[in-house]
N, CA and C of each residue as an Amber inpcrd file, in Angstrom:
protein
   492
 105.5550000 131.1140000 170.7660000 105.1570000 130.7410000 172.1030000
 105.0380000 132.0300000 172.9060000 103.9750000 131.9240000 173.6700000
 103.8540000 133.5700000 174.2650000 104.5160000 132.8120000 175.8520000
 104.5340000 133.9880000 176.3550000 105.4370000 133.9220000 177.6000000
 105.0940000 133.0380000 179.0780000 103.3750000 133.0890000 178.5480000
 102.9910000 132.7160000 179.5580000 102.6610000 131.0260000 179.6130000
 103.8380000 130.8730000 178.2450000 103.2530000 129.1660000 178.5610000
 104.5450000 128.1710000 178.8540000 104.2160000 127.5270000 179.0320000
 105.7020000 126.3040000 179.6610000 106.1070000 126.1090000 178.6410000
 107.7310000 126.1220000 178.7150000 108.4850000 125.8720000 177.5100000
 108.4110000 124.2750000 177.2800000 108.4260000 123.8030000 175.9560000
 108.4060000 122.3730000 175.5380000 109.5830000 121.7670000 175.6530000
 109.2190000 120.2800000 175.6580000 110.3850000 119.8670000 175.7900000
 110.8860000 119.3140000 174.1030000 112.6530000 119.5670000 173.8590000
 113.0800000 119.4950000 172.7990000 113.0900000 118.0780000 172.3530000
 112.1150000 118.0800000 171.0600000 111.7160000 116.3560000 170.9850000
 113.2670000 116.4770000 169.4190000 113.7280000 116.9420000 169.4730000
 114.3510000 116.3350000 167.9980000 115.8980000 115.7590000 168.8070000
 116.4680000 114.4030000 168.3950000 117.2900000 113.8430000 168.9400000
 117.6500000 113.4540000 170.3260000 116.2860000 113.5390000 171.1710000
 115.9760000 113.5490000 172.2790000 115.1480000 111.9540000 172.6470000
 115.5590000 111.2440000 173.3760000 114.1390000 110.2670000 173.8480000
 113.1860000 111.1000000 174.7950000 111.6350000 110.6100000 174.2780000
 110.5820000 110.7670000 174.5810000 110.5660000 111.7010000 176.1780000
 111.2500000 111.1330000 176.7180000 111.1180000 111.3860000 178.5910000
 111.9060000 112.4200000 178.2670000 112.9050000 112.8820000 177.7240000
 113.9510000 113.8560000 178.4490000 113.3250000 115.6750000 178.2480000
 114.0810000 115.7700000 179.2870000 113.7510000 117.3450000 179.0650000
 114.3330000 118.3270000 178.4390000 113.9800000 119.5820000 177.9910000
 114.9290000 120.5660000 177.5480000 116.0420000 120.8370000 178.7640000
 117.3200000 121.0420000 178.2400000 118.3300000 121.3450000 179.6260000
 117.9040000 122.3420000 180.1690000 117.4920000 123.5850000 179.0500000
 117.5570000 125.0460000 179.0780000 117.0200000 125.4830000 178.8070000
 115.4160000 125.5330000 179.4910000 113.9310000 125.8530000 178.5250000
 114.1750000 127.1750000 178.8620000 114.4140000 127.8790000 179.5010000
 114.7660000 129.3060000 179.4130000 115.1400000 129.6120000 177.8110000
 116.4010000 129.2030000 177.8860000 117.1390000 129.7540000 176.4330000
 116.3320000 129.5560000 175.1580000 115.8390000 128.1700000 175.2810000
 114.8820000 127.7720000 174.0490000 113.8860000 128.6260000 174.0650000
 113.0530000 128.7940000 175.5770000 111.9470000 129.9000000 174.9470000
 112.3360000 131.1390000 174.1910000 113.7040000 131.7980000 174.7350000
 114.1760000 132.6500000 174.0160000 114.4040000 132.7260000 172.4220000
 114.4380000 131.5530000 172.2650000 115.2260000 131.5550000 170.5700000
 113.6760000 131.3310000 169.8250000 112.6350000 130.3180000 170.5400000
 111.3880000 130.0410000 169.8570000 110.3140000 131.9940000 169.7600000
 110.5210000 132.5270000 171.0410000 110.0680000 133.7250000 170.9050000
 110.4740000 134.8620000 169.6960000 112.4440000 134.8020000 169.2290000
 112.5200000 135.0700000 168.5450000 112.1840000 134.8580000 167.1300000
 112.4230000 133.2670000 166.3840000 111.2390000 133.1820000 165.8440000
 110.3010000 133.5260000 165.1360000 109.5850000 133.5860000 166.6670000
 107.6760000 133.8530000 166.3610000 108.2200000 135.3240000 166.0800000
 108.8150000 136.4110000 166.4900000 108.9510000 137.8040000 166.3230000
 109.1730000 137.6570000 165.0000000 110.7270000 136.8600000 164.2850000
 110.8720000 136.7140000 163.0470000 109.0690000 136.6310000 162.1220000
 108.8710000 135.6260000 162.0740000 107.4930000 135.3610000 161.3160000
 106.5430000 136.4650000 161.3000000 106.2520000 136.9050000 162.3830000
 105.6500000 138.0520000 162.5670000 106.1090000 139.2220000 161.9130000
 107.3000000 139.4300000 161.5850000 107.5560000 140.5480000 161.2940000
 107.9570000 141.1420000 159.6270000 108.9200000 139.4360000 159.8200000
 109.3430000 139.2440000 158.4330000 108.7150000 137.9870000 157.2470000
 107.4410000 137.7070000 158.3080000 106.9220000 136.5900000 156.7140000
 107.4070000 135.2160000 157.4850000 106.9260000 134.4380000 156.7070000
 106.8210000 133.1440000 156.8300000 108.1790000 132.4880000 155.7840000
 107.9160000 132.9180000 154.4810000 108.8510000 133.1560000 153.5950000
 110.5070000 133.0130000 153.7340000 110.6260000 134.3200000 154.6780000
 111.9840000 134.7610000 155.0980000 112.4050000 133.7320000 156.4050000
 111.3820000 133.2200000 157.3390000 111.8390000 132.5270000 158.2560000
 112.1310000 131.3380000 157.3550000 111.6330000 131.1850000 156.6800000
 112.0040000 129.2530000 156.1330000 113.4940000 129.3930000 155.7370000
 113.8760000 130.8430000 154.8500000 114.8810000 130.9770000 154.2950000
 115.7820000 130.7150000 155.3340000 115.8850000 131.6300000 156.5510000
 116.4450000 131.6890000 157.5700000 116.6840000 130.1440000 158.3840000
 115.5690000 129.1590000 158.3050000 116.0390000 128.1280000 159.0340000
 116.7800000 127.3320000 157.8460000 116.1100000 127.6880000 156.4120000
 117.1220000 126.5200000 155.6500000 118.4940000 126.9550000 155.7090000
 119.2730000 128.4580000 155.7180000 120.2110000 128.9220000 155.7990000
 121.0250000 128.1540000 157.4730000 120.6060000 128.1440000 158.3070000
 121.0190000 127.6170000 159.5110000 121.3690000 125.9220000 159.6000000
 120.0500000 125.1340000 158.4840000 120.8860000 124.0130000 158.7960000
 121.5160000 123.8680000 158.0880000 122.0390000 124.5560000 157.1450000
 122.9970000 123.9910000 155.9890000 124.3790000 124.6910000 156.5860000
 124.4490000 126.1600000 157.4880000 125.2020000 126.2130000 158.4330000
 125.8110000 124.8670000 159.0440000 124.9550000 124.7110000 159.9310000
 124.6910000 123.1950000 160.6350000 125.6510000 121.9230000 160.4610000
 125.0470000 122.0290000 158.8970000 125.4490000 120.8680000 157.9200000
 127.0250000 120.8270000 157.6170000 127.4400000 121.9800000 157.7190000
 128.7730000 122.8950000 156.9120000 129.5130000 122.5140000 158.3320000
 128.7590000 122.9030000 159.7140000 129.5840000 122.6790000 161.0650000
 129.6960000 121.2560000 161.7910000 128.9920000 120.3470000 160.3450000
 129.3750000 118.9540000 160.8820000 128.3710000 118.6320000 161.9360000
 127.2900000 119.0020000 162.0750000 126.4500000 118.9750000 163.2090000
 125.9310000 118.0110000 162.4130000 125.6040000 116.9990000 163.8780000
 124.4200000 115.6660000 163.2770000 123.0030000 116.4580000 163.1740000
 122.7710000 116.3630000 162.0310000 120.6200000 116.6560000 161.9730000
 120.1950000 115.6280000 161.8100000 118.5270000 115.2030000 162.1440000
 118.2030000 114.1480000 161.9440000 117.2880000 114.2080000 160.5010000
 117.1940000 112.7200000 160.1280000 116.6140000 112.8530000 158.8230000
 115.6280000 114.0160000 158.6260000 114.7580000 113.7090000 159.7900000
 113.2750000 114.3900000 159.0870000 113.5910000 115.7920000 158.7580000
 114.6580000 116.7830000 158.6770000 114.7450000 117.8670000 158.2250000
 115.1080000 117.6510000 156.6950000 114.4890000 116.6630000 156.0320000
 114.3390000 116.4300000 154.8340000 113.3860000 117.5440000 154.3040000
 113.2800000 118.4410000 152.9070000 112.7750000 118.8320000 152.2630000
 111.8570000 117.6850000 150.9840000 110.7850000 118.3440000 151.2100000
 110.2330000 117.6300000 149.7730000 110.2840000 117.9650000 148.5910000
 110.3660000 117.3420000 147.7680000 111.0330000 117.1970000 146.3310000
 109.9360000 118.2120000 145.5710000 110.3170000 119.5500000 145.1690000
 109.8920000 120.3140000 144.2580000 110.1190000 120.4030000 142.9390000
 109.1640000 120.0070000 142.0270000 109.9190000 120.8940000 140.5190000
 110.1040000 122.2170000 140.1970000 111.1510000 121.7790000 139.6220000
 111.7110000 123.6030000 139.3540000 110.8080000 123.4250000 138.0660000
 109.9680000 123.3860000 137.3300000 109.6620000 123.3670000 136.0080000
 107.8220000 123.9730000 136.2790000 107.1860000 124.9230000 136.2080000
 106.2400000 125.3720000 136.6120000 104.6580000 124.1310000 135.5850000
 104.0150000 124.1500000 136.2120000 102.8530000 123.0560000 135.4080000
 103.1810000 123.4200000 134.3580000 102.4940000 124.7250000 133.9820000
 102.0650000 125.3090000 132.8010000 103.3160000 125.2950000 131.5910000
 104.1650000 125.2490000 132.0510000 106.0760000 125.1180000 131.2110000
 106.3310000 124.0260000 130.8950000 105.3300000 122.5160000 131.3410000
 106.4400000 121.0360000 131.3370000 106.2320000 120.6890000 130.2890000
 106.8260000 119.9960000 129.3950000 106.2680000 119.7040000 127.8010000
 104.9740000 118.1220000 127.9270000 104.7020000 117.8450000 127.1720000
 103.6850000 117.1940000 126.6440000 104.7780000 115.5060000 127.1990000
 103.9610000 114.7560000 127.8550000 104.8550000 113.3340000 127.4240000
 105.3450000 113.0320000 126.5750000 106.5220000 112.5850000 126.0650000
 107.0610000 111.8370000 125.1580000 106.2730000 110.0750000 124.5730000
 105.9030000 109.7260000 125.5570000 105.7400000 108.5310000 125.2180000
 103.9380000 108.1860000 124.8210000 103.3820000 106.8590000 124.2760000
 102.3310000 106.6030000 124.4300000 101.5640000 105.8370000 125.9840000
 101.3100000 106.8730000 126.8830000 101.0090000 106.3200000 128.3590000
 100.2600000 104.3990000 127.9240000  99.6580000 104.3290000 127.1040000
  99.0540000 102.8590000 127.2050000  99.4910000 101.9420000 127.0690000
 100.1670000 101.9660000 125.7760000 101.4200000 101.4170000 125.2250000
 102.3190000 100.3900000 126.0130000 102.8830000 102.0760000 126.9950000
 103.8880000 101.6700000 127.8560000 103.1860000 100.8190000 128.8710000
 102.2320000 101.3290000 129.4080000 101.5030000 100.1010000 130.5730000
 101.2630000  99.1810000 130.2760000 100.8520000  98.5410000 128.8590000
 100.7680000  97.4180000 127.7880000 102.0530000  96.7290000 128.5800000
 103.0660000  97.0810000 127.9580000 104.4350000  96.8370000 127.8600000
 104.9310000  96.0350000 129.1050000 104.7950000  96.9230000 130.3580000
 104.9460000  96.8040000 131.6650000 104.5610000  95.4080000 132.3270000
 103.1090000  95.7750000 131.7730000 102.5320000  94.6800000 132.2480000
 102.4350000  93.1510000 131.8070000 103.1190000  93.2960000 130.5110000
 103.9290000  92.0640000 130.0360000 104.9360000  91.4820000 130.6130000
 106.1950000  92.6600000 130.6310000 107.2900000  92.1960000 131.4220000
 107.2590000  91.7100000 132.8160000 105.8520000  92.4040000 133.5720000
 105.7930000  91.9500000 134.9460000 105.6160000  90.7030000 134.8920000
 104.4630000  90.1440000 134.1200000 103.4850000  89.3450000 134.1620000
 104.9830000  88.0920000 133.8060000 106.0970000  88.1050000 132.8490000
 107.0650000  87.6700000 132.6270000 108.0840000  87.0540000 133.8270000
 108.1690000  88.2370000 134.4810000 108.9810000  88.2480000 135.7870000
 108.6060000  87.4340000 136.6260000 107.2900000  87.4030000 136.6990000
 106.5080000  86.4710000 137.5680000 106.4990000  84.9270000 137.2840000
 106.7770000  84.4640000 135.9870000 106.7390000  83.4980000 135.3650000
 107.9870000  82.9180000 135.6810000 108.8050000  83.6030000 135.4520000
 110.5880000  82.8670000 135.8460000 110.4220000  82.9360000 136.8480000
 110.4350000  83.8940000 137.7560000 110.7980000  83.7510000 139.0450000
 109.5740000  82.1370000 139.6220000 108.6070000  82.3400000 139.6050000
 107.9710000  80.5560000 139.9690000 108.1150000  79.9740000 139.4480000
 108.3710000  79.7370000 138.4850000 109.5490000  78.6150000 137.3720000
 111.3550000  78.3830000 138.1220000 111.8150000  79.2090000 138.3600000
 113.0750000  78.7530000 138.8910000 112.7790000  78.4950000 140.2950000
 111.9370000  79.0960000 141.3390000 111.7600000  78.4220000 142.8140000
 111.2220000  76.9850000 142.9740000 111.3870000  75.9080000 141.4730000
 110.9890000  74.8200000 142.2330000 112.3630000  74.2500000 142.5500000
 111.7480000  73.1650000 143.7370000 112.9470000  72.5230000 144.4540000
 114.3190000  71.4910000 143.7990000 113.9310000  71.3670000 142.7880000
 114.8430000  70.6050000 141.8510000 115.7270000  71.5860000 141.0720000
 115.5430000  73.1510000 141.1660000 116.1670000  74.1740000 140.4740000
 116.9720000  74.8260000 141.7460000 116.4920000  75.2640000 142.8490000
 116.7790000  75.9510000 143.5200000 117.3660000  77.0800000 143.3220000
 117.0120000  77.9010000 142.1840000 117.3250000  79.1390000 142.0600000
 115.8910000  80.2090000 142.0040000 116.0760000  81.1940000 141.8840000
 115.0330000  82.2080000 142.0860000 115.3020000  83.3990000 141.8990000
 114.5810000  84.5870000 142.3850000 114.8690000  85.8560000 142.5290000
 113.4980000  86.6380000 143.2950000 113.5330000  87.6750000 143.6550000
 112.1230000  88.4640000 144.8890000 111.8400000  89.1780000 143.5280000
 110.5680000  88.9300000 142.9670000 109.4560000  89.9110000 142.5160000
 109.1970000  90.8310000 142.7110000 109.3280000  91.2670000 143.9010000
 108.8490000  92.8040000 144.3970000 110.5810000  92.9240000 143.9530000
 111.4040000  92.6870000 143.8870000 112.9420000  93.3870000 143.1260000
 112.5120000  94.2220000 141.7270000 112.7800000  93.2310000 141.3920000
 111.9590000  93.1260000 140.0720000 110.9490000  94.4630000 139.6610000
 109.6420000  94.2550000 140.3260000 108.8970000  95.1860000 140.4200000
 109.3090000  97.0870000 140.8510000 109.7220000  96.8090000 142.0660000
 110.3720000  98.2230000 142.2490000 111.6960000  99.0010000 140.7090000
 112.1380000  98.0370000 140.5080000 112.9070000  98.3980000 139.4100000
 112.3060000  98.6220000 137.9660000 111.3020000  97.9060000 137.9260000
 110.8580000  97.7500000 136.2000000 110.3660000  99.3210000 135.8080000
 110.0470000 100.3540000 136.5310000 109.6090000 101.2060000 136.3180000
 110.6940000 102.3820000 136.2000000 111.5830000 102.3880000 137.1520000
 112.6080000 102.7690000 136.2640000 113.5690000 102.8800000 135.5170000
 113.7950000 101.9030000 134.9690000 114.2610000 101.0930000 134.0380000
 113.1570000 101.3800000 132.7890000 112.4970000 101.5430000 132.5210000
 110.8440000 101.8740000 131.7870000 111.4390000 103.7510000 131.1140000
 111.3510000 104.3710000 132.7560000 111.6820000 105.5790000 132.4120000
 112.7460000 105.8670000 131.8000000 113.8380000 105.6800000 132.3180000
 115.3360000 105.6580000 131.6750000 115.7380000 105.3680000 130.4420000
 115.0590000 104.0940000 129.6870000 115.2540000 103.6220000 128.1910000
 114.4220000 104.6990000 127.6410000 113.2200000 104.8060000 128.1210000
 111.9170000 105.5030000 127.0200000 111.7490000 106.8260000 126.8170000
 112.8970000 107.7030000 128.1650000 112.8270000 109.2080000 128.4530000
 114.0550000 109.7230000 128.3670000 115.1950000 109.2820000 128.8500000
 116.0540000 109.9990000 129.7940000 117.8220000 109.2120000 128.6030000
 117.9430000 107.7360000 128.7720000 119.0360000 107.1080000 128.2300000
 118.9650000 107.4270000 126.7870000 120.0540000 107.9470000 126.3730000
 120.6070000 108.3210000 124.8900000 120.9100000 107.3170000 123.5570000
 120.3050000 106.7960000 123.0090000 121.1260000 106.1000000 121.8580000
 122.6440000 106.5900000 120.9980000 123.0990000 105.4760000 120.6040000
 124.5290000 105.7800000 120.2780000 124.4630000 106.6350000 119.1850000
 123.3420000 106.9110000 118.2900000 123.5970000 107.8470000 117.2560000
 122.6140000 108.9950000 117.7610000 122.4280000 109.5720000 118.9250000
 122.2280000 110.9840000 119.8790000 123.4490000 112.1800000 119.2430000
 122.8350000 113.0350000 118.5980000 123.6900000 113.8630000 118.6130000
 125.3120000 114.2310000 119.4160000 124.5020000 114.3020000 120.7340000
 125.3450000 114.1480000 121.9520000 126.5030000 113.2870000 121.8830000
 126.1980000 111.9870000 121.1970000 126.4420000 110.8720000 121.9050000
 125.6930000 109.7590000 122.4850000 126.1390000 108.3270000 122.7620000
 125.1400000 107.7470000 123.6410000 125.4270000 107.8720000 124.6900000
 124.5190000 107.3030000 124.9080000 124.8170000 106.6140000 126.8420000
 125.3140000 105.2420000 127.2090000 126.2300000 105.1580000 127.8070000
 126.7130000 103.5610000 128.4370000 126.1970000 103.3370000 129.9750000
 124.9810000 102.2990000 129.8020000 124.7960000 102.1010000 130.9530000
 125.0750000 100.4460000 131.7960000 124.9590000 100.5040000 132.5370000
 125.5440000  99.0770000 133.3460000 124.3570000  98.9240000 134.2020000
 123.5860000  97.7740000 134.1680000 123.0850000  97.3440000 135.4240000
 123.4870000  96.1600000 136.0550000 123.3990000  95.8790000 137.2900000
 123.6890000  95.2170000 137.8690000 122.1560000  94.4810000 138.7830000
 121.1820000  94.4790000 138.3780000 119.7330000  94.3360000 138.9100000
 119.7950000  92.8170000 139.3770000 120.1540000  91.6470000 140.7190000
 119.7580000  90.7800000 140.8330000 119.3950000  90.6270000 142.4350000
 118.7620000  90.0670000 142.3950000 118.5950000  89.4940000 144.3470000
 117.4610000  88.0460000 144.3180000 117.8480000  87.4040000 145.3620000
 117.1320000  86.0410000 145.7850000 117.3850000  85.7730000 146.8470000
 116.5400000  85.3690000 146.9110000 115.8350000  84.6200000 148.6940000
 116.9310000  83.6580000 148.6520000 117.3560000  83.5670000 149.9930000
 118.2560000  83.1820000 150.7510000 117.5400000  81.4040000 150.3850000
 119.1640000  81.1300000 150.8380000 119.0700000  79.4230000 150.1960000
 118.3310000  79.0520000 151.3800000 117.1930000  77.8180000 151.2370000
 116.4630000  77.2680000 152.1470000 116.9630000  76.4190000 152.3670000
 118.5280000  75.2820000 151.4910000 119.1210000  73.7610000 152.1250000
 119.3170000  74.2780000 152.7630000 120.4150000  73.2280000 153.2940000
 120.9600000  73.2180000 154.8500000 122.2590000  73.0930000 153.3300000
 123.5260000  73.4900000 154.5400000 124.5760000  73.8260000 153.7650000
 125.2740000  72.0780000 153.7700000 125.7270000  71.8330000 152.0910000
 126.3980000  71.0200000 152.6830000 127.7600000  70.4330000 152.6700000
């Protein structure tokens, strides 16, 4: 921000209307900053703000979500190995079990059953559950070892009687 412009008002944890207390000080710290970037890279400032909120973080300070980072691989394109699996196969597969899911679940919502479960459950899960068996979960004769896993995967729409 150059000097000659009105300091903003601080929108992070702020409602819409309020103002900076101390646009003085803020212009000060935003000027420094811009000097940072300018001087030292773009690079070094990111370092510098990720170093501050994890400060931040360390001083118990509330941040708000959106200082979320996005999810990078550490694994460069050119380095990742080849899929393991047959991509068609598996969508074959998928689209059985969906097509399955779909079948019970409107099979148990009639009114003489009154049981059920949400599809989109179902759905959000089948995929990783997909990944986990076909990539990632160990069989018991794994060198390693296996893997013991537990799911617990159920949900349904709220009872429509009346209680009685």
């Amino acid at each position: 921000m150059s000097s000659h412009e009105t300091p903003r008002p601080i929108g992070i944890n702020l409602p819409s209307h309020a103002q900076d207390p101390d646009p003085e000080e803020t212009r000060e710290w935003l000027e420094s900053f811009d000097g940072l970037v300018e001087h030292r890279g773009q690079e070094r400032a990111s370092e510098i703000v990720q170093s501050l909120i994890q400060h931040a973080r360390d001083e118990d300070l509330h941040l708000p979500d959106s200082l979320m980072t996005d999810y990078v691989n550490t694994i460069p394109v050119d380095e990742q190995p080849e899929y393991p699996g047959d991509v068609e196969l598996e969508k074959e597969l998928r689209n059985i079990n969906r097509w399955n899911a779909a079948m019970v679940v409107h099979r148990a919502q009639r009114p003489e059953v009154s049981v059920g479960g949400h599809l989109s459950s179902y759905a959000s899960i089948a995929t990783m559950y997909e990944v986990g068996f076909n990539h990632f979960f160990r069989g018991r004769n794994h060198p390693g070892g296996g893997d013991h896993v537990f799911f617990q995967g159920h949900a349904s729409p709220e009872s429509t009687r009346a209680p009685t």
